[in-house]
VOFI-744044 format. One line per 4 residues: number of its first residue (from 1); their letters; for each residue x, y, z of N, C-alpha, C. Coordinates in nm, 4 decimals. Layout:
<atoms>
NUM) a) X:Y:Z:X:Y:Z:X:Y:Z ~ ... $
</atoms>
This chain:
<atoms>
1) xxxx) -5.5953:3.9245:6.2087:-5.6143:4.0347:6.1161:-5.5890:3.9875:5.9724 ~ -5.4420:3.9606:5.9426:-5.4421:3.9344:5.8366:-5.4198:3.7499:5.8385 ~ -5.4778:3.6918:5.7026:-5.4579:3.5142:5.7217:-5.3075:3.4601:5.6279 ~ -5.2446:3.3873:5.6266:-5.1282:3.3149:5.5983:-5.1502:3.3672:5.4129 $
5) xxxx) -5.2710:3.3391:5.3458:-5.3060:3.3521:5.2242:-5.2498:3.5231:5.1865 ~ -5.3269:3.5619:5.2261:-5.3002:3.7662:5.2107:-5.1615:3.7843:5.2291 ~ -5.0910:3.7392:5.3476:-4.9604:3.7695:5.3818:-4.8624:3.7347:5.2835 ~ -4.8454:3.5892:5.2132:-4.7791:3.5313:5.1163:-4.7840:3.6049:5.0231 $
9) xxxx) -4.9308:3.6421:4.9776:-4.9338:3.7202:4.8466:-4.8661:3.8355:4.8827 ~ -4.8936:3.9261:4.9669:-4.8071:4.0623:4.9874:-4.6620:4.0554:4.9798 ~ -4.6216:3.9392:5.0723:-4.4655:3.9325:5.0829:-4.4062:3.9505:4.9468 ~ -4.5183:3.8264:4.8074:-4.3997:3.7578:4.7167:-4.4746:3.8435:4.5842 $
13) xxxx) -4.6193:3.9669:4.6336:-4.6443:4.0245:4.5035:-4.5742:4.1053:4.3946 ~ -4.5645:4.0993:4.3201:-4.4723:4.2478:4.2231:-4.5681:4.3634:4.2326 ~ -4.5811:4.4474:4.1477:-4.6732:4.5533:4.1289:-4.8091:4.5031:4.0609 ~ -4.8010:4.3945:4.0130:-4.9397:4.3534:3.8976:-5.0273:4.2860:4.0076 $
17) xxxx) -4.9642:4.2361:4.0989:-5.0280:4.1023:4.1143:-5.1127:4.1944:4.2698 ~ -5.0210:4.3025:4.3577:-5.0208:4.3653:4.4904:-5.1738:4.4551:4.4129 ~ -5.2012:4.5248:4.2494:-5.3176:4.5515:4.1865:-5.3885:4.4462:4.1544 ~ -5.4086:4.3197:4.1570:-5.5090:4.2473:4.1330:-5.5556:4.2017:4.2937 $
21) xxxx) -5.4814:4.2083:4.3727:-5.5282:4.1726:4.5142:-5.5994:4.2751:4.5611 ~ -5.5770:4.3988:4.5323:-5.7287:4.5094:4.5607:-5.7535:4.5329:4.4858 ~ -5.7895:4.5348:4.3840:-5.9404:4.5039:4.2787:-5.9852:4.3719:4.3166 ~ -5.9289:4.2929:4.3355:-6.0477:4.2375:4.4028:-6.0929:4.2091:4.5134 $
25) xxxx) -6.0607:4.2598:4.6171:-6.0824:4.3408:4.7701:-6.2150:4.4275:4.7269 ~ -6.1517:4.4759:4.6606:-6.2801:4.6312:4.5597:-6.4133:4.5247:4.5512 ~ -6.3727:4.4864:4.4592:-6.5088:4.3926:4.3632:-6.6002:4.3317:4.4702 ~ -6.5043:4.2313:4.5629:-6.6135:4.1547:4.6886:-6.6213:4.2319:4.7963 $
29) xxxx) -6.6122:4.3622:4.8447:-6.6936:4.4421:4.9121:-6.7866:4.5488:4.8704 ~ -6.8004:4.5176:4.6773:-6.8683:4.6008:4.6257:-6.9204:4.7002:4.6284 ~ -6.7360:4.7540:4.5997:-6.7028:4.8683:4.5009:-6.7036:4.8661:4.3650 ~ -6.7330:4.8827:4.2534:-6.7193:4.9249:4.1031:-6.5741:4.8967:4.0598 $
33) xxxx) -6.5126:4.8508:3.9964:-6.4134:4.8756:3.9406:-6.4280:4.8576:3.7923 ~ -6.3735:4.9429:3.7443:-6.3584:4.9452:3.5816:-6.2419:4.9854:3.5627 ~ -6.1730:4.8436:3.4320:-6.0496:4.8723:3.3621:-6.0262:4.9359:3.2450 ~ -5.9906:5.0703:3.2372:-6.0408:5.1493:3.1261:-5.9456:5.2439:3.1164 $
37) xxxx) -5.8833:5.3437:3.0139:-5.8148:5.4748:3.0380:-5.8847:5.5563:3.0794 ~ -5.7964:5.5838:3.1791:-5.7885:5.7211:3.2571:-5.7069:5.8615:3.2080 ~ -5.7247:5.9511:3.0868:-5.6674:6.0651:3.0477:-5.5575:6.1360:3.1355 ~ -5.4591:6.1046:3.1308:-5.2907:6.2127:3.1480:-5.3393:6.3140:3.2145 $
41) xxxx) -5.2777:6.3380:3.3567:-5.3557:6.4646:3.3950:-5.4640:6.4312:3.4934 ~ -5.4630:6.3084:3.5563:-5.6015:6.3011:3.6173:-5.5365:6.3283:3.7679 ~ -5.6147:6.3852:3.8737:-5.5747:6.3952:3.9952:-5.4280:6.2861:4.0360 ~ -5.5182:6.1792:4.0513:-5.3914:6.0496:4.0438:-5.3809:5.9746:3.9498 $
45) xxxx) -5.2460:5.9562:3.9030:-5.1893:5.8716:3.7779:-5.2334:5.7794:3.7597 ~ -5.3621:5.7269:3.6679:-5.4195:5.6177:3.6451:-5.5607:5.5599:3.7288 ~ -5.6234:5.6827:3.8018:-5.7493:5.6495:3.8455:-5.8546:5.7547:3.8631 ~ -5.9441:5.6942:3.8419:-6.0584:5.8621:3.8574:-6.2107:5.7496:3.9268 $
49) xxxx) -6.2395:5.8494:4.0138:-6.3745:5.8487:4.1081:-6.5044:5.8647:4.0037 ~ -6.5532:5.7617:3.9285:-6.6641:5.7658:3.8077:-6.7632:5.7080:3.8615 ~ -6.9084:5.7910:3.8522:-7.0484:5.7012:3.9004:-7.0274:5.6158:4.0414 ~ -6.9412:5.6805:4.1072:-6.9179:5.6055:4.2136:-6.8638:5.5174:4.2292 $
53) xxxx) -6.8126:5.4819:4.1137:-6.7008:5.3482:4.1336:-6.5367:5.3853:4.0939 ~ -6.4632:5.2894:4.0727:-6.3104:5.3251:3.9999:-6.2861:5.2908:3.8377 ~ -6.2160:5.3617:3.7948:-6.1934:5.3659:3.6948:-6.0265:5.3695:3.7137 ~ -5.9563:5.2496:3.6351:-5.8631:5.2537:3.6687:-5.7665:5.1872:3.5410 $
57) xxxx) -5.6163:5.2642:3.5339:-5.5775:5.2045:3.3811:-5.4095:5.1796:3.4410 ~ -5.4226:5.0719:3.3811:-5.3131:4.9742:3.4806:-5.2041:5.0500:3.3814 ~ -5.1726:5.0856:3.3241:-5.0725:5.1690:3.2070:-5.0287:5.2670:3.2303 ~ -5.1288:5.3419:3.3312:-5.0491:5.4922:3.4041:-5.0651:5.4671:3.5625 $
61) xxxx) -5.1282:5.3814:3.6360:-5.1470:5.4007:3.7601:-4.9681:5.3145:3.8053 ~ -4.9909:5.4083:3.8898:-4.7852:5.4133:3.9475:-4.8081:5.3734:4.1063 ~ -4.9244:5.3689:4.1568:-4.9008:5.3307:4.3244:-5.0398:5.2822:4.3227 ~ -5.0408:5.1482:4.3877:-5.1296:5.0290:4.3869:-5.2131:5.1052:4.5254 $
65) xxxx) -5.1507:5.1456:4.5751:-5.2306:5.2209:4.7624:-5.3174:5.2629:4.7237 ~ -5.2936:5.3708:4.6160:-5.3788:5.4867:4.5807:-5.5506:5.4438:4.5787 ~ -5.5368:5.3342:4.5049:-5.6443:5.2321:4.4722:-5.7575:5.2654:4.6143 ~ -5.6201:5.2149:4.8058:-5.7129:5.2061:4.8890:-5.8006:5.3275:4.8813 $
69) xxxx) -5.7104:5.4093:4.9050:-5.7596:5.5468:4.9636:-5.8656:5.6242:4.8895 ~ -5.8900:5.6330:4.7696:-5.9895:5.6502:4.6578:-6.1059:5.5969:4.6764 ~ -6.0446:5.4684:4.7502:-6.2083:5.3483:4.7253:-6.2625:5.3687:4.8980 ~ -6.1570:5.4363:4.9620:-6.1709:5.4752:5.0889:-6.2739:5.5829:5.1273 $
73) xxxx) -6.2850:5.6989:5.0040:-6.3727:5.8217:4.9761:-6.5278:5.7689:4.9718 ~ -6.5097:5.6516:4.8459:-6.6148:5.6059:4.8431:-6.6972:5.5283:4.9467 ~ -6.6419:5.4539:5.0467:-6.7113:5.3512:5.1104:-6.7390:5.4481:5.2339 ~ -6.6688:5.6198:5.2507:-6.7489:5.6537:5.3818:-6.8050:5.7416:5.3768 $
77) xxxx) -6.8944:5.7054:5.2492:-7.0555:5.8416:5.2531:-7.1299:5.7343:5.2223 ~ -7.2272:5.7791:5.3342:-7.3539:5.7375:5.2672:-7.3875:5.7129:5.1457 ~ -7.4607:5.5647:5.0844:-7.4274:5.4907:4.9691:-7.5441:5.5741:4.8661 ~ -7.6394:5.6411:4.9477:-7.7634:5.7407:4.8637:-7.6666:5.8358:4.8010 $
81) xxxx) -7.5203:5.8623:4.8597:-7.4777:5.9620:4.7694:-7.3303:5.8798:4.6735 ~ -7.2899:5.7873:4.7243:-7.1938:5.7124:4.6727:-7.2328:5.7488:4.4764 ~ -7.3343:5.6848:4.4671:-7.3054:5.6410:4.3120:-7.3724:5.8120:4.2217 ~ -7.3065:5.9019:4.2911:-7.2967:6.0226:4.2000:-7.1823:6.1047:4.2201 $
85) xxxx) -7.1054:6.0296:4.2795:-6.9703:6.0533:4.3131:-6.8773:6.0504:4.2030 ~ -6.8002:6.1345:4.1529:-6.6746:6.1298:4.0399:-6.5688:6.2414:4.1241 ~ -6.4718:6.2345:4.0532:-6.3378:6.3156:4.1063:-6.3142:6.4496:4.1480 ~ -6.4304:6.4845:4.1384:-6.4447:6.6265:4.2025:-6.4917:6.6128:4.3254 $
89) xxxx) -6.4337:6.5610:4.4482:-6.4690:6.5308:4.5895:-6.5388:6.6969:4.6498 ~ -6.4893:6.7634:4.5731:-6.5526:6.9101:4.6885:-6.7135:6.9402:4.6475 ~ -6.7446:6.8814:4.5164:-6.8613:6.9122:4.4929:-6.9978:6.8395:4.5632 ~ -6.9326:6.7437:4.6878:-7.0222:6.6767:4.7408:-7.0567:6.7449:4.8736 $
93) xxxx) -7.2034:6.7025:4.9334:-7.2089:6.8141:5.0116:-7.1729:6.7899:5.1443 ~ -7.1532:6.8576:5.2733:-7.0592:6.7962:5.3883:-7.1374:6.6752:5.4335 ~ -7.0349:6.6093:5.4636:-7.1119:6.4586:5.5079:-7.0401:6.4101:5.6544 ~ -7.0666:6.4303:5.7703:-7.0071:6.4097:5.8911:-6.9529:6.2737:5.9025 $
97) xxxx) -6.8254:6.2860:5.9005:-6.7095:6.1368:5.9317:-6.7358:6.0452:5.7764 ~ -6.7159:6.1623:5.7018:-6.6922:6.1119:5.5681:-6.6285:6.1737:5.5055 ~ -6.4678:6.2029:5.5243:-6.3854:6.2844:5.4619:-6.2677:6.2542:5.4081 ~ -6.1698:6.3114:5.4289:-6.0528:6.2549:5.3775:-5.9676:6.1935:5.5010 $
101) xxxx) -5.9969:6.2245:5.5998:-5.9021:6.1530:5.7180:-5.9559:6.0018:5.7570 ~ -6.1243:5.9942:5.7460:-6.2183:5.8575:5.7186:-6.1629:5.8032:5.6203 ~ -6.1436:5.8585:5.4847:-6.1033:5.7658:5.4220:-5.9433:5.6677:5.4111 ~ -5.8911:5.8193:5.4753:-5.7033:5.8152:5.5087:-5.7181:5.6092:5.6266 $
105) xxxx) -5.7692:5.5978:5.7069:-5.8541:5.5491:5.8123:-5.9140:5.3946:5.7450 ~ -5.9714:5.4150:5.6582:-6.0566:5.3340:5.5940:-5.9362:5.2132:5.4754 ~ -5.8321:5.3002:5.4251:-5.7892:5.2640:5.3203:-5.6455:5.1529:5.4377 ~ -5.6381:5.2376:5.5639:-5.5196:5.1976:5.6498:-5.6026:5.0424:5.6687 $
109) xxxx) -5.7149:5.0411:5.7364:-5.7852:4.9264:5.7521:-5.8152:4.8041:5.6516 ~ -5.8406:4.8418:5.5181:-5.7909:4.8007:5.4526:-5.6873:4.7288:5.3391 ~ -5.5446:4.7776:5.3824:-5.4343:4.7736:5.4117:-5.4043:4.6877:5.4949 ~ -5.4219:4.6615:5.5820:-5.4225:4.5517:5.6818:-5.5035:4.4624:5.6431 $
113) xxxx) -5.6074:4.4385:5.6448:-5.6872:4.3578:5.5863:-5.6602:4.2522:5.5049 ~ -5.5541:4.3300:5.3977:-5.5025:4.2502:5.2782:-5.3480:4.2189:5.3191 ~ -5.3026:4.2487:5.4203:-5.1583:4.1953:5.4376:-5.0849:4.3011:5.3533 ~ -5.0973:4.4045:5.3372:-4.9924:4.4635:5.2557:-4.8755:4.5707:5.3346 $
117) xxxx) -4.8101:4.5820:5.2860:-4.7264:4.6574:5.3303:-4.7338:4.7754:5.3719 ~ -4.6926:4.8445:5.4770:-4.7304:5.0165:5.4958:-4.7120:5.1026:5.3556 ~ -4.5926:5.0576:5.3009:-4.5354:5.1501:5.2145:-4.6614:5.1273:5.0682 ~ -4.7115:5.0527:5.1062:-4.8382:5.0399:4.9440:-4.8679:5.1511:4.9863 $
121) xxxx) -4.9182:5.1915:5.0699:-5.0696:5.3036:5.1230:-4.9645:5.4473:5.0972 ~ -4.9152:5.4393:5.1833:-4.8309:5.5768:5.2210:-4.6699:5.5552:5.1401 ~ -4.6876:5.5730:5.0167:-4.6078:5.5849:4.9564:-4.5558:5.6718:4.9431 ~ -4.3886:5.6984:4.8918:-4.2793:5.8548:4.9121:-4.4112:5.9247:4.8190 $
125) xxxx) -4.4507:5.9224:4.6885:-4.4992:5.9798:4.6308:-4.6944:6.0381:4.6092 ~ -4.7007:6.0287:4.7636:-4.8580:6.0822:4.7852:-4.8385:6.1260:4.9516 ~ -4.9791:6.1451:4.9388:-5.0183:6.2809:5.1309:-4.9321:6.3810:5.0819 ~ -4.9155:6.4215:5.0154:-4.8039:6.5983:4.9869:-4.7245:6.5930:5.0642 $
129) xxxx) -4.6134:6.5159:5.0501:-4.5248:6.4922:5.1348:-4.4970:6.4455:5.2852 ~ -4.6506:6.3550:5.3068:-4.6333:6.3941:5.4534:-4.6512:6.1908:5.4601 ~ -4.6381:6.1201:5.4107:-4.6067:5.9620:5.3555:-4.6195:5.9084:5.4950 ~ -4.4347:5.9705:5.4877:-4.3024:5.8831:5.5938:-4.4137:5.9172:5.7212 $
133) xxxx) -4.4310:6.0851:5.7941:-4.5061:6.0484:5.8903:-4.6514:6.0036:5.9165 ~ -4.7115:5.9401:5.8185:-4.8285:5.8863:5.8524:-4.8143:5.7261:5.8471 ~ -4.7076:5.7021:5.7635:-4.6881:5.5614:5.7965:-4.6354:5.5007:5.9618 ~ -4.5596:5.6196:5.9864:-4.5089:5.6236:6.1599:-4.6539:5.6032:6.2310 $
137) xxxx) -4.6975:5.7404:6.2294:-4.8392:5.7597:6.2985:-4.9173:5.6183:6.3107 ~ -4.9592:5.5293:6.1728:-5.0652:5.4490:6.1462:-4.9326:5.3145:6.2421 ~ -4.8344:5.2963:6.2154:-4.7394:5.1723:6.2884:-4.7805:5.2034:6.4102 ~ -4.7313:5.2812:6.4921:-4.7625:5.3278:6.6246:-4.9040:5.3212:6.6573 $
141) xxxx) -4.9565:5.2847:6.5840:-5.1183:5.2491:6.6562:-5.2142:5.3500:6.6933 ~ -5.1489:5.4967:6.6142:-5.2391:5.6362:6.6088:-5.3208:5.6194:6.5077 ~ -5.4737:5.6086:6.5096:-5.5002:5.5625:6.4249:-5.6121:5.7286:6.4061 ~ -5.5840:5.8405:6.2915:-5.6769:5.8940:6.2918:-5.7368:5.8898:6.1980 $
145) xxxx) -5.8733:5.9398:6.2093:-6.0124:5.8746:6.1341:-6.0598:5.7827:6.2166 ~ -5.9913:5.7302:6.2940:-6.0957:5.6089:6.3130:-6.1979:5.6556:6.3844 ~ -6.2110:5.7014:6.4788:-6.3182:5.7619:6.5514:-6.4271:5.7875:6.4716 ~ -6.3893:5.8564:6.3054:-6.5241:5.9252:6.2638:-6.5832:5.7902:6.1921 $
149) xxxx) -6.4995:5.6913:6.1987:-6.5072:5.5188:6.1308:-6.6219:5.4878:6.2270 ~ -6.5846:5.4855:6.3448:-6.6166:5.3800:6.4289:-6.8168:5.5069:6.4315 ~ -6.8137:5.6877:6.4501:-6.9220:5.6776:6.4428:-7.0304:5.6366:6.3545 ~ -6.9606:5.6352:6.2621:-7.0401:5.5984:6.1154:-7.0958:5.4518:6.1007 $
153) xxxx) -7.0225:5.4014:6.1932:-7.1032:5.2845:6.2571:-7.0031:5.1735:6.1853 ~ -6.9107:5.1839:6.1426:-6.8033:5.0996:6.0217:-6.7124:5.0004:6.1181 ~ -6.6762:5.0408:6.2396:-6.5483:4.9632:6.3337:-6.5721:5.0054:6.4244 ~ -6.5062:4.9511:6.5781:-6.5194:4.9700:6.6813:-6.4053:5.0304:6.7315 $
157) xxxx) -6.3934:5.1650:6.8283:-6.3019:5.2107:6.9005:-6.2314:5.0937:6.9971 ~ -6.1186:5.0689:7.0332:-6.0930:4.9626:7.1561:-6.1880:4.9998:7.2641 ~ -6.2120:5.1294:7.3204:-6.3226:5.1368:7.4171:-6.4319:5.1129:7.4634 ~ -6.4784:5.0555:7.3450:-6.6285:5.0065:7.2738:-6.6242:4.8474:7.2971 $
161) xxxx) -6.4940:4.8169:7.2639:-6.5075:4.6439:7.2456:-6.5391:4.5811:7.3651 ~ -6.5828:4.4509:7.3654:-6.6430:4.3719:7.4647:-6.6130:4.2359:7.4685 ~ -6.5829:4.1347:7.5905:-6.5108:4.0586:7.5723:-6.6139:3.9334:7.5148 ~ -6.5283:3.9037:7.3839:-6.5963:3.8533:7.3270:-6.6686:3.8866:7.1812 $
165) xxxx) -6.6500:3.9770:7.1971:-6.7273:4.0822:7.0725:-6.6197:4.1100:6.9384 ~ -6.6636:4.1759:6.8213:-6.5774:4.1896:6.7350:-6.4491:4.2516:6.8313 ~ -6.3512:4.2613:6.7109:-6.2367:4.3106:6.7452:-6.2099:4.4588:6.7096 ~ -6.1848:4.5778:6.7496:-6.1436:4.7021:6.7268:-6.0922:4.7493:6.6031 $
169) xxxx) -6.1476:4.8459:6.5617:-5.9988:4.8949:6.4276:-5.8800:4.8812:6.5155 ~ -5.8254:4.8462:6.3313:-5.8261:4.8222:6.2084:-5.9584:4.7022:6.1464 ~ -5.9542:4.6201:6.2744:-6.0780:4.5393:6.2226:-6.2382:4.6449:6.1592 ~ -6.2571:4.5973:6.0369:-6.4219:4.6407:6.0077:-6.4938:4.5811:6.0176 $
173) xxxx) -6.6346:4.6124:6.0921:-6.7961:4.5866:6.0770:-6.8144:4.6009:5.9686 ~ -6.8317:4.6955:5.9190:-6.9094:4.7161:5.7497:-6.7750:4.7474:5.6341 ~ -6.7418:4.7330:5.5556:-6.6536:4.8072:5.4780:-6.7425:4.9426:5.3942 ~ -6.8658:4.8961:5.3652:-6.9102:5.0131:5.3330:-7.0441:5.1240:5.4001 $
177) xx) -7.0320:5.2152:5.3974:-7.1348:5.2638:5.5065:-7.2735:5.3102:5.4297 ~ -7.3584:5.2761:5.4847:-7.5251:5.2080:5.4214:-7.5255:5.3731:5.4049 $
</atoms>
């Protein structure tokens, strides 16, 4: 899952360095990222959902996770609607296994991916208080979203796998969904 490289960096990152390791996670599974201010007041401290990409200002953003889960919104809709996407998530129209628990799902997988710590993602200070038990949930190997992952065609359920074949979420097929 994760390689000796990702892990080191997670173990020995500070806060600058744990944000340059997903931006550029972002960048080479191409997502958008732009380093730019983000106006006081934005949903989350230091990032906003612009043209479909991130917009992100290292000066107010306070939790490096946030990053996944944002870029998590983006990678599970359909990419015809991706790049008219900005921070008003309700104004998009329903998109089956492209929501917030896909992305909750998406950002965990990603998270792993990069060797990082539970506590990046599910930090005390995001999910409206509900952090501590989703970091339990996602350790314990409850993984929800994934199902609407795996229909969207993004990862494989363990039920699905074959010997020999990719490996199950947390592992991804696609990071982003066509």
């Amino acid at each position: 899952m994760m390689d000796r490289d990702n892990a080191s960096v997670a173990a020995a990152a500070p806060h600058g360095a744990v944000t340059d390791h997903i931006i550029c996670f972002l960048r080479d599974i191409g997502i958008a990222v732009c380093e730019a201010e983000v106006p006081e007041g934005s949903f989350l401290p230091g990032i906003r959902i612009e043209r479909g990409g991130l917009r992100v200002d290292r000066a107010r953003l306070r939790w490096p996770g946030d990053l996944l889960h944002e870029a998590g919104h983006l990678a599970v809709v359909p990419a015809a609607l991706r790049s008219d996407m900005d921070d008003d998530l309700a104004e998009l129209p329903p998109v089956p296994h492209g929501g917030e628990i896909e992305a909750t799902a998406w950002a965990w997988a990603a998270l792993q991916h990069l060797g990082l710590e539970s506590a990046v993602l599910f930090h005390d200070g995001g999910y409206h208080g509900r952090s501590a038990g989703l970091r339990t949930t996602f350790e314990l190997g409850v993984y929800l979203g994934a199902s609407g992952l795996a229909a969207a065609g993004l990862t494989l359920l363990p039920a699905q796998g074959v010997a020999g074949g990719p490996p199950a979420y947390p592992h991804m097929l696609a990071w982003l969904r066509g």
